[in-house]
DOSE-265370 format. One line per field, with one value per residue: residue in one letter; chain; x, y, z of N, C-alpha, C in turn. Coordinates in steps of 0.2 Angstrom, whole numbers, plus 5000, padded with zeros to 4 digits. Each point is the difference from the previous one (the first is absolute). Layout:
! DOSE-265370
residuo	c(A	...)
cadena	c(A	...)
n_c1	c(X	...)
n_c2	c(Y	...)
n_c3	c(Z	...)
ca_c1	c(X	...)
ca_c2	c(Y	...)
ca_c3	c(Z	...)
c_c1	c(X	...)
c_c2	c(Y	...)
c_c3	c(Z	...)
END
This chain:
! DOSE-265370
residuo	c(X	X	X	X	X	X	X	X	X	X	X	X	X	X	X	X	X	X	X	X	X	X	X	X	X	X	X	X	X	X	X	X	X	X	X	X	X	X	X	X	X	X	X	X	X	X	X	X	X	X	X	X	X	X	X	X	X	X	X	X	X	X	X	X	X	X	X	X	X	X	X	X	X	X	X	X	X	X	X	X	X	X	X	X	X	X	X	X	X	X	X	X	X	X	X	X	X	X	X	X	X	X	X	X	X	X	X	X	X	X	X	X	X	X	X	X	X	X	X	X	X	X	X	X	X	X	X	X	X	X	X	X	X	X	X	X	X	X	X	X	X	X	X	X	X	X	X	X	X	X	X	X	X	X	X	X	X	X	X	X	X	X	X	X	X	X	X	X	X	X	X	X	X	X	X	X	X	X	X	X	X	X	X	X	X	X	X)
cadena	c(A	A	A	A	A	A	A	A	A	A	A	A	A	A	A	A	A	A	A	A	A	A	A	A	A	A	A	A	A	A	A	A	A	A	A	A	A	A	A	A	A	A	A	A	A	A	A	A	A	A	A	A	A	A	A	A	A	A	A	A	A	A	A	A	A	A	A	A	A	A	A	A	A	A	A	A	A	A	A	A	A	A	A	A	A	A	A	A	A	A	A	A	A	A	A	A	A	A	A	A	A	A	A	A	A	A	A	A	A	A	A	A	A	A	A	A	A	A	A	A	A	A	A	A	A	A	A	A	A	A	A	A	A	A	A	A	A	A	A	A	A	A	A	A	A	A	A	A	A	A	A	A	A	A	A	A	A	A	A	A	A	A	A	A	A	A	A	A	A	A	A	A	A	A	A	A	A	A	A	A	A	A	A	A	A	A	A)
n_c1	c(5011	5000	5004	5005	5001	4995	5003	5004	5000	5000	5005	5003	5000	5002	5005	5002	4999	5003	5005	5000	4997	5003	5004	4997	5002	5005	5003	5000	5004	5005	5000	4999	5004	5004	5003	5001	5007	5001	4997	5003	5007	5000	4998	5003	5003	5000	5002	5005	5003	4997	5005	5002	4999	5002	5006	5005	5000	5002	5006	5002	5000	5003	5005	4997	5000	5001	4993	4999	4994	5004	5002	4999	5001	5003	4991	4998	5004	5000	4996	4998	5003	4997	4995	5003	5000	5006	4997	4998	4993	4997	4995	5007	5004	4993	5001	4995	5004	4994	5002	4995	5001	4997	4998	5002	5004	4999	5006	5007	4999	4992	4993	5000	4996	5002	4995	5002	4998	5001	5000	5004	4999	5004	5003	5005	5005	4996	5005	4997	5006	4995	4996	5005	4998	4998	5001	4996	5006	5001	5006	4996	5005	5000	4995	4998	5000	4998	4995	4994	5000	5008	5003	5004	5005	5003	5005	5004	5006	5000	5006	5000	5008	4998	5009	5000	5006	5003	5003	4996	4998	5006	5000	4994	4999	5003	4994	4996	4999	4994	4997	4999	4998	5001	4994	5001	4995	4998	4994)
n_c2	c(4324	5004	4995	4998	5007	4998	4993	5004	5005	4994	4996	5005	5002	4994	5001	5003	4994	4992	5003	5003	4992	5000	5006	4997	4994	5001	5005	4997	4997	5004	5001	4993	5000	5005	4995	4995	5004	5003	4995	4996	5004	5002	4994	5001	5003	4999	4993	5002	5002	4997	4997	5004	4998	4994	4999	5006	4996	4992	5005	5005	4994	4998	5005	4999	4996	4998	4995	4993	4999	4997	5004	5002	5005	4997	4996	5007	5004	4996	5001	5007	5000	4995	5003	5003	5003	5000	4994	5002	5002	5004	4997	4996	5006	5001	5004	5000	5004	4999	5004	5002	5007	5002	5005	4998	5003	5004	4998	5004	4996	5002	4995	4990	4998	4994	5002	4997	4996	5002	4993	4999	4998	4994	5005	5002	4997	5005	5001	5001	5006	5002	4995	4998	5004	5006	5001	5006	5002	5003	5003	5005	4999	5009	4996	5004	5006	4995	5003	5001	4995	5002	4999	4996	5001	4993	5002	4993	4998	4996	5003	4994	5001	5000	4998	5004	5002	4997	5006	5005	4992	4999	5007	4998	5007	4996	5001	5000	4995	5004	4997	5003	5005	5006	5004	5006	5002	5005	4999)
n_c3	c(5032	4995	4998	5007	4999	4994	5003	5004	4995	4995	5004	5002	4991	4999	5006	4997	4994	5005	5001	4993	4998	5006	4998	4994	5001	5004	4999	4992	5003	5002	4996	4998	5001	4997	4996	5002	5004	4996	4996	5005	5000	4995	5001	5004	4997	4992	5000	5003	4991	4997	5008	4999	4995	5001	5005	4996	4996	5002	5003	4994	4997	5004	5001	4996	5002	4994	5001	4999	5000	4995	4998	5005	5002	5001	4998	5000	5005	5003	4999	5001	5003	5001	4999	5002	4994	5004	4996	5005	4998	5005	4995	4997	5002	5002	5004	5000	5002	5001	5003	5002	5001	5005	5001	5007	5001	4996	4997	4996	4996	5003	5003	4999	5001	4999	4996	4996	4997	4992	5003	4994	4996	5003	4996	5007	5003	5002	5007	5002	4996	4998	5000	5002	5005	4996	5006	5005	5007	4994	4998	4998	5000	5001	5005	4997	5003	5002	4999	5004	4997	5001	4992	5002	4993	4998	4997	5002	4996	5001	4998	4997	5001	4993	5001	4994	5002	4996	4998	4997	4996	4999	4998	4998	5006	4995	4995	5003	4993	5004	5003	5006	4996	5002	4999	5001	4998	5003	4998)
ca_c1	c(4998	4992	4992	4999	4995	4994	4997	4998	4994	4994	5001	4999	4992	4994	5000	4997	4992	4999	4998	4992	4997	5002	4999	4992	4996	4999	4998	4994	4997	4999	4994	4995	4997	5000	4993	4994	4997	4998	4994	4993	4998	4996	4993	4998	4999	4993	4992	5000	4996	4996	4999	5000	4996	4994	4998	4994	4991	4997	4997	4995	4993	4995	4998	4995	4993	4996	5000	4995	4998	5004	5008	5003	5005	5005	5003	5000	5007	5005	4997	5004	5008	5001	4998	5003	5005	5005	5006	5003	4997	4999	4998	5004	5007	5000	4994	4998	4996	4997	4999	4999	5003	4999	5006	4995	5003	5003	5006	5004	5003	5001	4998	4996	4995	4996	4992	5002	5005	4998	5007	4997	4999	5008	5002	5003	4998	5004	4993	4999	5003	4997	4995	5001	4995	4992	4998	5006	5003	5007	5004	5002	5004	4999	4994	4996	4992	4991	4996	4995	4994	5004	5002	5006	4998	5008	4996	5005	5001	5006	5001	5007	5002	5006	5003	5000	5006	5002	5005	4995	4996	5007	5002	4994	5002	5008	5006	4997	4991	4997	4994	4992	4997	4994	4997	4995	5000	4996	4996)
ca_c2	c(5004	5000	4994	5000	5006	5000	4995	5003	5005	4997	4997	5006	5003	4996	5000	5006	5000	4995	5002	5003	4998	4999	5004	5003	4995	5004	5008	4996	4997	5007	5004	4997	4999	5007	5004	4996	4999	5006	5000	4997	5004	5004	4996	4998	5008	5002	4997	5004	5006	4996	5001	5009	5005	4996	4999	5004	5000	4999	5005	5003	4997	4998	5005	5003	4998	4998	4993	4996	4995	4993	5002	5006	5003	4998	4995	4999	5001	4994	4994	5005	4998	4993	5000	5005	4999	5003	4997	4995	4993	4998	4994	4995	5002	5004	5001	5009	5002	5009	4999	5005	5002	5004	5005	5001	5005	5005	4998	4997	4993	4997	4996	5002	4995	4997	5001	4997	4998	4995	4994	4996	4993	5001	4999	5000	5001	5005	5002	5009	5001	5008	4997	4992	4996	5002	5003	5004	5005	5002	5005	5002	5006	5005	5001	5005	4998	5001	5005	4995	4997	4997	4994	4999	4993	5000	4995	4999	4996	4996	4996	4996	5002	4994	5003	4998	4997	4993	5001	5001	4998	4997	5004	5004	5000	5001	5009	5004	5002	4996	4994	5003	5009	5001	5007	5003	5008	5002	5006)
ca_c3	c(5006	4999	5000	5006	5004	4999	5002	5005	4999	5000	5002	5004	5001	5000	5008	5003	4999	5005	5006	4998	5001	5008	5004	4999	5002	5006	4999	4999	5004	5005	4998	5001	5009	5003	4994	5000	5008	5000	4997	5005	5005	4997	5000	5007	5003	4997	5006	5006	5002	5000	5007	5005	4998	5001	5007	5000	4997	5005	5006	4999	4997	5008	5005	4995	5004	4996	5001	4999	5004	5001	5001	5003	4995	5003	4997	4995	4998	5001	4994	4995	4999	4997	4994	4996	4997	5002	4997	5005	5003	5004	5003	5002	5001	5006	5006	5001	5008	5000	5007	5002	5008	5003	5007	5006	5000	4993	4999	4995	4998	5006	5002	4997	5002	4993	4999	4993	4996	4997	4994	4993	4999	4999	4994	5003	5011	5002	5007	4999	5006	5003	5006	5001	5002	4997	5005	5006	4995	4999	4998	4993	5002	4994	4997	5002	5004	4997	5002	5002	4997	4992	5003	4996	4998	4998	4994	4998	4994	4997	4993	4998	4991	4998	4995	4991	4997	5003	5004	5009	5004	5002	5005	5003	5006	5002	4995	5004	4998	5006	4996	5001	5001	5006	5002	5005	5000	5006	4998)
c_c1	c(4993	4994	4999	4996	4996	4996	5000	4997	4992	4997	4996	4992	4995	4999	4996	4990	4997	4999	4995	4995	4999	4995	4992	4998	4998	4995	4990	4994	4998	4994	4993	4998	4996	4991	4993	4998	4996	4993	4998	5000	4996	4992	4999	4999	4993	4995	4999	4995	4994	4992	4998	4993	4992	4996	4996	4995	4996	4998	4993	4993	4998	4998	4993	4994	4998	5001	4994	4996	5002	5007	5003	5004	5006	5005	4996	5006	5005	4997	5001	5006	5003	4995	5003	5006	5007	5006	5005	4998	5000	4994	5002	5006	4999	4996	4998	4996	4998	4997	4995	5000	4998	5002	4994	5004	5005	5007	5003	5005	4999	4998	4993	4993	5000	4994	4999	5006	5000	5005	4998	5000	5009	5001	5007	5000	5004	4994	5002	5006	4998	4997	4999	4994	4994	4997	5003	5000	5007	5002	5005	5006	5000	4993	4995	4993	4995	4997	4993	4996	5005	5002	5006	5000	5005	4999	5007	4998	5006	4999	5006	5002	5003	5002	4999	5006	5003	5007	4995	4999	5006	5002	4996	5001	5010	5001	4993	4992	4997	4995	4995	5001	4995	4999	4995	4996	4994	4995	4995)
c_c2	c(5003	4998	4998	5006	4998	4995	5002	5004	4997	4996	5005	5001	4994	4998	5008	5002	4997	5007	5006	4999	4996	5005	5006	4994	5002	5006	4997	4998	5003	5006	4998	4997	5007	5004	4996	5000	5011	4998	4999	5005	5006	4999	5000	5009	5000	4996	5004	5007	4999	4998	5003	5003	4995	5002	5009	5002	4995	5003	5003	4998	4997	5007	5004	4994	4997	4993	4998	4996	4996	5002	5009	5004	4997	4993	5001	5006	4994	4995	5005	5000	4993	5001	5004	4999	5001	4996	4994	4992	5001	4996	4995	5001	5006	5001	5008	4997	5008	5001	5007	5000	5006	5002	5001	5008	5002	5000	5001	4995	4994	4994	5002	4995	4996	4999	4994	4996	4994	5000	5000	4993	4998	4997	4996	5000	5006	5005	5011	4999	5008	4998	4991	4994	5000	5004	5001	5006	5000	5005	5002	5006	5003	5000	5007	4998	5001	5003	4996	4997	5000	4992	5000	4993	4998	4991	4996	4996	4994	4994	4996	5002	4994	5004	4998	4996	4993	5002	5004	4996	4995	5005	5002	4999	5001	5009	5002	5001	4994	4994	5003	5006	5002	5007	4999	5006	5002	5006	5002)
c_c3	c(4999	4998	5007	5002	4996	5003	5008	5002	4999	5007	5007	5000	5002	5007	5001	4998	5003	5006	5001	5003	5004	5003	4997	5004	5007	5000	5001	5005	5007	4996	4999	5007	5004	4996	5003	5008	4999	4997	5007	5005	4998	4999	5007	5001	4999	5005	5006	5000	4998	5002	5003	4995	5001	5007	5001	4998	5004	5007	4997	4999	5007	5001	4997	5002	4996	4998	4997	5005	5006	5002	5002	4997	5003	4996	4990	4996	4999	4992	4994	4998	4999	4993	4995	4994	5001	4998	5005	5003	5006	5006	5000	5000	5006	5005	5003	5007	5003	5008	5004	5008	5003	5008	5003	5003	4998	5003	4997	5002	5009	4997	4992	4998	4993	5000	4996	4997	4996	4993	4994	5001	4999	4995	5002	5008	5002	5004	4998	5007	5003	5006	4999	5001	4998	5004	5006	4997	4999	5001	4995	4999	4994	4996	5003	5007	4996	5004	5000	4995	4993	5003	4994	4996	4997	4996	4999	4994	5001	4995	4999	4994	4999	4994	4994	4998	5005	5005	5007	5004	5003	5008	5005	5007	5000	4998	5006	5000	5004	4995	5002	5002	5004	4998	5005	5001	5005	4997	5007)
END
């Protein structure tokens, strides 16, 4: 009789090490999904912010007038920011569009004339959704009145992300990270 409990006893633990390793194999495998969809989500914040801080240095270096020759301040903000170290690549993963505007009568968030507008070179296809057209006028909601002889300037960015991980790049769009980024900022 107890030579039988110890070949059940053995018999026991060695189903109960199978199902062990069932169930790390599982666990496992939800964690690594989980770990790898946080890497890209975490990389897409960072691009984002990124983003935000490009697009406002590209407002502010148009709105300072200062140009070349050959190139206006307009397009030497937008080539400043493709030439720039920012670790993105954005002369062949992106598009900076820098747009300048001005007010025939002082408004908040009326009407607003496009003066300008000038594209990078597409690193990517993507049209300015602040003023579509390059010209006319828009409306800019919550944007301030200008006062005579200012002019407003807004500097988009789009970028494509591509995820790091093999699982990102399986989900990408299902867990909710987009393929192309957008900033925007108004100086």
């Amino acid at each position: 009789m107890l030579r039988r409990y110890r070949s059940f006893r053995v018999h026991l633990a060695s189903v109960k090490s199978g199902q062990a390793a069932v169930e790390f194999a599982f666990c496992a495998t939800l964690l690594l999904m989980f770990m790898c969809s946080a890497i890209d989500f975490g990389r897409a914040l960072y691009d984002l912010q990124v983003l935000a801080e490009l697009s406002r240095q590209g407002s502010n270096l148009a709105s300072r007038g200062t140009g070349t020759p050959t190139c206006d301040s307009l397009c030497t903000s937008a080539a400043d920011l493709l030439a720039g170290d920012s670790g993105l690549g954005l002369s062949t993963n992106g598009r900076v569009i820098v747009t300048e505007f001005s007010q025939a009568k002082p408004a908040a968030g009326g009407s607003y004339t496009v003066v300008e507008q000038t594209l990078s070179p597409p690193g990517i296809s993507a049209t300015s959704k602040v003023a579509p057209s390059g010209s006319g006028s828009v409306v800019i909601a919550g944007a301030p009145a200008l006062q005579t002889g200012q002019k407003l300037y807004s500097t988009e960015i789009f970028y494509t992300f591509a995820p790091a991980t093999g699982i990102g790049a399986l989900t990408n769009g299902a867990i909710g990270l987009p393929t192309k980024l957008y900033d925007v900022a108004y100086f």
